[in-house]
C-alpha positions as CSV (number, residue, x, y, z in Angstrom):
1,X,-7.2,-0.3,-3.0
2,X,-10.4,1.7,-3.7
3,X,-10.7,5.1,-5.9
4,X,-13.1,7.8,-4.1
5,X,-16.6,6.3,-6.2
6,X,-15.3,2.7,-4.8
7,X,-14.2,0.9,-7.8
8,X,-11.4,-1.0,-7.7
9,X,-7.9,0.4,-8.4
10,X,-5.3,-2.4,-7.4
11,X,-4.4,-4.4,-4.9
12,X,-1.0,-5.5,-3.3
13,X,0.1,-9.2,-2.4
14,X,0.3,-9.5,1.6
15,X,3.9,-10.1,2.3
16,X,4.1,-13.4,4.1
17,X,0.9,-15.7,4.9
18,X,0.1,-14.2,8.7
19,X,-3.0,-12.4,9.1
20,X,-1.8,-8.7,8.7
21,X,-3.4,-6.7,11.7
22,X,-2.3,-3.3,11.1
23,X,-2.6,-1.2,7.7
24,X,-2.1,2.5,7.8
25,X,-0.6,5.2,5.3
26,X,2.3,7.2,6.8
27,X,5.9,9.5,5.7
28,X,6.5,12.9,5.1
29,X,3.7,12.7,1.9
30,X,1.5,9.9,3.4
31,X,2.7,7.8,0.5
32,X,4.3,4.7,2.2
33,X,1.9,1.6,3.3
34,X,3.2,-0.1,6.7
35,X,1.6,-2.9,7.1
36,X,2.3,-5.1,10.2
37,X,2.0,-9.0,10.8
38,X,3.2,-11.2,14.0
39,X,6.3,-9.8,14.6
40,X,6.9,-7.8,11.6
41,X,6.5,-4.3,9.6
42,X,6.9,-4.1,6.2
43,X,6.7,-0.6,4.2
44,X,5.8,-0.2,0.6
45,X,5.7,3.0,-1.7
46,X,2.6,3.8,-3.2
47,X,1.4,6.1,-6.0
48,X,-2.3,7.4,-3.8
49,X,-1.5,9.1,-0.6
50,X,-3.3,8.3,2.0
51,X,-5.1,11.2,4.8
52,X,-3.7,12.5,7.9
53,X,-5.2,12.2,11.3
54,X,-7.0,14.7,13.0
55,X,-3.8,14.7,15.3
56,X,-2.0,15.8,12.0
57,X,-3.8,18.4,10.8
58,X,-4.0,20.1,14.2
59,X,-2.5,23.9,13.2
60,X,1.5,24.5,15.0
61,X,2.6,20.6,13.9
């Protein structure tokens, strides 16, 4: 993971060897990671939150 000026901050282990073709930040607080590979999701806490969509800021949701 990347702070805003683009250093490096961390980085998490993938969770099984598989390419992983799907990272996105999601939850209540955008703070959980899903991550999916093959035939598999996988969610991890984080401490950064990540940004809503555009879909997610629209005003009424």
């Amino acid at each position: 993971m990347f702070d805003p000026t683009g250093r490096l901050g961390g980085s998490i282990s993938k969770p099984q060897a598989a390419f992983l073709s799907n990272v996105v930040f999601g939850g209540h607080d955008f703070r959980t990671l899903y991550a999916t590979s093959a035939d598999k999701v996988f969610a991890r806490r984080v401490k950064p939150s990540g940004t809503p969509s555009v879909a997610d800021r629209t005003p009424g949701k």
